[in-house]
VMD Tcl script that builds the backbone (N, CA, C; Angstrom):
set m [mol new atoms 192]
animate dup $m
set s [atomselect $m all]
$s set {name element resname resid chain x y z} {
  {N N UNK 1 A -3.794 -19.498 -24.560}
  {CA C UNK 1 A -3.708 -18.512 -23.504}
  {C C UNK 1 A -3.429 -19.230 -22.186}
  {N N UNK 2 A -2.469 -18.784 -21.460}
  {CA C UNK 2 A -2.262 -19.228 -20.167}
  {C C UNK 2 A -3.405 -19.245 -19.042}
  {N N UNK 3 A -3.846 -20.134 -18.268}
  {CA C UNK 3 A -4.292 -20.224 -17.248}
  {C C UNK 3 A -3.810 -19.767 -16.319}
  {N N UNK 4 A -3.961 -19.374 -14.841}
  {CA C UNK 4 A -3.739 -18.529 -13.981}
  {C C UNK 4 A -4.187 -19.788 -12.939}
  {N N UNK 5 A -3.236 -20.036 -11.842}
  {CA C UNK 5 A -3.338 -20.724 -10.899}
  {C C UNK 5 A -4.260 -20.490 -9.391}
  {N N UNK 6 A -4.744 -21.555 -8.784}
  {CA C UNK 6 A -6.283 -21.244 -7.833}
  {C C UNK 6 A -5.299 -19.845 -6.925}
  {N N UNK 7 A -3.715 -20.156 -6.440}
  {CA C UNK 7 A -3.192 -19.611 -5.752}
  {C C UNK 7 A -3.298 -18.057 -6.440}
  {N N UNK 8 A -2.399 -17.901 -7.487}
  {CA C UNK 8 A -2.511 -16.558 -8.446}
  {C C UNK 8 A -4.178 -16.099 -8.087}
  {N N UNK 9 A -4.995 -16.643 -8.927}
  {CA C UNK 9 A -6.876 -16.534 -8.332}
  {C C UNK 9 A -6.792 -15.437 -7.291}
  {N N UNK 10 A -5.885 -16.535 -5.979}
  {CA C UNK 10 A -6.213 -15.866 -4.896}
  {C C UNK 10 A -5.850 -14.554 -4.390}
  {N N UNK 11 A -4.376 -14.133 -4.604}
  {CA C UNK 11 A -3.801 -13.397 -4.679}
  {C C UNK 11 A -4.406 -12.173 -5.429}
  {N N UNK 12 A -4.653 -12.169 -6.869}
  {CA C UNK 12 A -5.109 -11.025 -7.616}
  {C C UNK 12 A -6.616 -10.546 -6.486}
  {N N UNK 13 A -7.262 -11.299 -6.230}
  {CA C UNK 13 A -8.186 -10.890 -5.241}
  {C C UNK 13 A -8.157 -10.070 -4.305}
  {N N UNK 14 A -6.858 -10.358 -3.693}
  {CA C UNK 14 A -6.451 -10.218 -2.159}
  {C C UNK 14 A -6.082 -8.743 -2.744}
  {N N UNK 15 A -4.885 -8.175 -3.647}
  {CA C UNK 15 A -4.271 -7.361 -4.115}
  {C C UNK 15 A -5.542 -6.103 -4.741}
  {N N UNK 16 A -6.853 -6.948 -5.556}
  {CA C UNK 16 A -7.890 -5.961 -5.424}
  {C C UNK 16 A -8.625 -5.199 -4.422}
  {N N UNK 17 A -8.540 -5.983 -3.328}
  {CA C UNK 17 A -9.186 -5.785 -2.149}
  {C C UNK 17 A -8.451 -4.553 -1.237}
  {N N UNK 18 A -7.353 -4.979 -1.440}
  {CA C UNK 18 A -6.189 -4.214 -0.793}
  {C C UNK 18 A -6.411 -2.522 -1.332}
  {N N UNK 19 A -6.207 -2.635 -2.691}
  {CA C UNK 19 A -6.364 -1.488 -3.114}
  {C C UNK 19 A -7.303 -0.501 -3.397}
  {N N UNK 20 A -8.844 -1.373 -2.980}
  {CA C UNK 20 A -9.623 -0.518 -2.540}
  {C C UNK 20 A -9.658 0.303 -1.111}
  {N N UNK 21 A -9.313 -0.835 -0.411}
  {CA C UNK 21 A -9.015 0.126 0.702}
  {C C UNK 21 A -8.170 1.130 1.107}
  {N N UNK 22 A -7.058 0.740 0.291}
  {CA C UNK 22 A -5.742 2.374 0.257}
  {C C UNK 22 A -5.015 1.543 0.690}
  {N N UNK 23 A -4.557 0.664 0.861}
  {CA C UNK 23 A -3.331 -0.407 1.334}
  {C C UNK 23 A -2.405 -0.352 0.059}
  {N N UNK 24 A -2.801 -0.141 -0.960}
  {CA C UNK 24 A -1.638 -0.538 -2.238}
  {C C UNK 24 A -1.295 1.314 -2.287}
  {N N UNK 25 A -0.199 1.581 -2.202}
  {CA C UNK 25 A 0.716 2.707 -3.005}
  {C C UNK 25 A 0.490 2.819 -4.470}
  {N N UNK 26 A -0.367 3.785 -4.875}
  {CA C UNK 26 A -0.381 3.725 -6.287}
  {C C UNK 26 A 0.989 5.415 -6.541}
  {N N UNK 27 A 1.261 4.631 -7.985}
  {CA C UNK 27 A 2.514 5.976 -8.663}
  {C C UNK 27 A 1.737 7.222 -7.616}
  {N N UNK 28 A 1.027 7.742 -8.514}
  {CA C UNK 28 A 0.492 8.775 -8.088}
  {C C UNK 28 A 0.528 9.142 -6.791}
  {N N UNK 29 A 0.079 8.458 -5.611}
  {CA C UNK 29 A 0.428 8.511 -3.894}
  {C C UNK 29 A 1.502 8.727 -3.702}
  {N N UNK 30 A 2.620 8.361 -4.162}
  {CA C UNK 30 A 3.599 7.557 -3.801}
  {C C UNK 30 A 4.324 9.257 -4.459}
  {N N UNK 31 A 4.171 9.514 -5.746}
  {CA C UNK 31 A 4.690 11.011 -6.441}
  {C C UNK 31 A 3.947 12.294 -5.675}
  {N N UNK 32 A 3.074 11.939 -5.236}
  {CA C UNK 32 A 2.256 12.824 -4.285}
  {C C UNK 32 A 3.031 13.166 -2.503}
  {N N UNK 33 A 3.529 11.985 -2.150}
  {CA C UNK 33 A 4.094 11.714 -0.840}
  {C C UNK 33 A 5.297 12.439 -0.783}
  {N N UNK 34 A 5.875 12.416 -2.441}
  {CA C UNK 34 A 7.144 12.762 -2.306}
  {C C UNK 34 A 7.300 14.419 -2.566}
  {N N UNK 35 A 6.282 15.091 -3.076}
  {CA C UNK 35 A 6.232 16.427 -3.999}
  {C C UNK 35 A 6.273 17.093 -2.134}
  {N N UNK 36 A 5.131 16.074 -1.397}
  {CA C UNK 36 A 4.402 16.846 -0.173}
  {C C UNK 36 A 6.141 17.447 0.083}
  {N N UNK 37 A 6.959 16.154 0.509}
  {CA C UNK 37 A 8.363 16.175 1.291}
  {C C UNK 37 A 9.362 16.490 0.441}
  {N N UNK 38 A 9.263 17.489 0.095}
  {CA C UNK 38 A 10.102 17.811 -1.272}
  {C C UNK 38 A 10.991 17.245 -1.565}
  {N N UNK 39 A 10.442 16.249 -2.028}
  {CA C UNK 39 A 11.913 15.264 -2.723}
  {C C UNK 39 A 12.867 14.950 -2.032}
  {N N UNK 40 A 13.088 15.111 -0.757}
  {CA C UNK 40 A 13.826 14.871 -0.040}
  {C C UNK 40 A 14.040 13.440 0.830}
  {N N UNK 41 A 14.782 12.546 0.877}
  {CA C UNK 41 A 14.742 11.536 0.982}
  {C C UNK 41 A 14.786 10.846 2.430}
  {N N UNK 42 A 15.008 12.299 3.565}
  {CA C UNK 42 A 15.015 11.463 4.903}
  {C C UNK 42 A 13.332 12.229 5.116}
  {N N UNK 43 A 12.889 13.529 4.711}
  {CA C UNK 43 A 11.520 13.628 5.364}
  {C C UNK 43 A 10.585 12.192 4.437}
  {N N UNK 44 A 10.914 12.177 3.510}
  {CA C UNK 44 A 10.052 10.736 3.014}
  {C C UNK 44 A 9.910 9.890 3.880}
  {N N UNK 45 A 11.416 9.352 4.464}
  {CA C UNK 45 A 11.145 8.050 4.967}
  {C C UNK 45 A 10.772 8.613 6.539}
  {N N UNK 46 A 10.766 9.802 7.004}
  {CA C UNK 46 A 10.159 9.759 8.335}
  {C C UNK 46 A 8.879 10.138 7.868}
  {N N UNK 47 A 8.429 10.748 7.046}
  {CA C UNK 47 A 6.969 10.115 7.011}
  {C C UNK 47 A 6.421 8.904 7.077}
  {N N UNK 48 A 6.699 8.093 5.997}
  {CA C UNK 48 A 6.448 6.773 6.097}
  {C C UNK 48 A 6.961 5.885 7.795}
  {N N UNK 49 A 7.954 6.357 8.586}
  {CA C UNK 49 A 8.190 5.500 10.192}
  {C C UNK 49 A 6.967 6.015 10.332}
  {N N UNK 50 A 6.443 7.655 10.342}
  {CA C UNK 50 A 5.624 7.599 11.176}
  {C C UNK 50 A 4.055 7.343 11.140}
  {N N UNK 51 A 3.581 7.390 9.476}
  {CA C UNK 51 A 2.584 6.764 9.768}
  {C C UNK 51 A 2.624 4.850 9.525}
  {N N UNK 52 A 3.890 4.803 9.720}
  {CA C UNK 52 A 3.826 3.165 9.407}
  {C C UNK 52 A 2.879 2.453 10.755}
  {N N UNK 53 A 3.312 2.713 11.818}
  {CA C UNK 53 A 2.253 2.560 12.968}
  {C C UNK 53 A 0.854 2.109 12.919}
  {N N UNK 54 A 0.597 3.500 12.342}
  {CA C UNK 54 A -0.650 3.761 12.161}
  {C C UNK 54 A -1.840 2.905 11.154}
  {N N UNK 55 A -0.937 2.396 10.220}
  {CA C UNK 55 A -1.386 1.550 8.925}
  {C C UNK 55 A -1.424 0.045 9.607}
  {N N UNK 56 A -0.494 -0.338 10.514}
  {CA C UNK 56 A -0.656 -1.897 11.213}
  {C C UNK 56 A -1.437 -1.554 12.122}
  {N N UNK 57 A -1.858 -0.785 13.038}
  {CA C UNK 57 A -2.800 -0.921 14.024}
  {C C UNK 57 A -4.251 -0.510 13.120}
  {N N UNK 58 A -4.510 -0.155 12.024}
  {CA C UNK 58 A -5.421 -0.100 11.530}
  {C C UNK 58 A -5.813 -1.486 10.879}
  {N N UNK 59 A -4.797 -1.888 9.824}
  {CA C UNK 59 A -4.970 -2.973 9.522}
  {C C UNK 59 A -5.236 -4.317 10.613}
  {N N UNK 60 A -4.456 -4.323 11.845}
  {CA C UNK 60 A -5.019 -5.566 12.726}
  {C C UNK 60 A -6.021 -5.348 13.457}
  {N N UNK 61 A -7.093 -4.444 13.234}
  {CA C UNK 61 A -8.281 -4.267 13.268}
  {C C UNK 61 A -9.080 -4.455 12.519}
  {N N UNK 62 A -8.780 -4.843 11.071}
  {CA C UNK 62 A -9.958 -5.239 10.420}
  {C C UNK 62 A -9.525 -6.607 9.863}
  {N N UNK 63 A -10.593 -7.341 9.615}
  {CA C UNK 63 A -11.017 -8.899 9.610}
  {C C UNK 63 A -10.730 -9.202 7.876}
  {N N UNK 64 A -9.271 -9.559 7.572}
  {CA C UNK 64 A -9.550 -9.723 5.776}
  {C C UNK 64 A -9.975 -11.325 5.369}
}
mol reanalyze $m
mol bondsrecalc $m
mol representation Tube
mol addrep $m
């Protein structure tokens, strides 16, 4: 069985962490985001400009 590197280690961590907090897009969010904006491909992505903001000033507020 393959070993997994200290770096990999670190990463799968980082990526758990992430996704407790709502930082990772799971299918489901992501099929959810899109049903909201009916499938439509420019209200998608102006959803996402506009809470993109909102997700970096949240995130450079907390200490990972």
């Amino acid at each position: 069985m393959k070993q997994i590197t200290n770096k990999e280690y670190e990463e799968w961590q980082k990526y758990k962490a992430e996704k407790v907090k709502g930082y990772v897009l799971l299918p489901d969010t992501v099929r959810f985001i899109c049903e909201a904006n009916g499938y439509d491909a420019e209200n998608i992505g102006q959803h996402f400009l506009e809470i993109l903001p909102k997700i970096i000033e949240c995130k450079e507020g907390l200490s990972l």
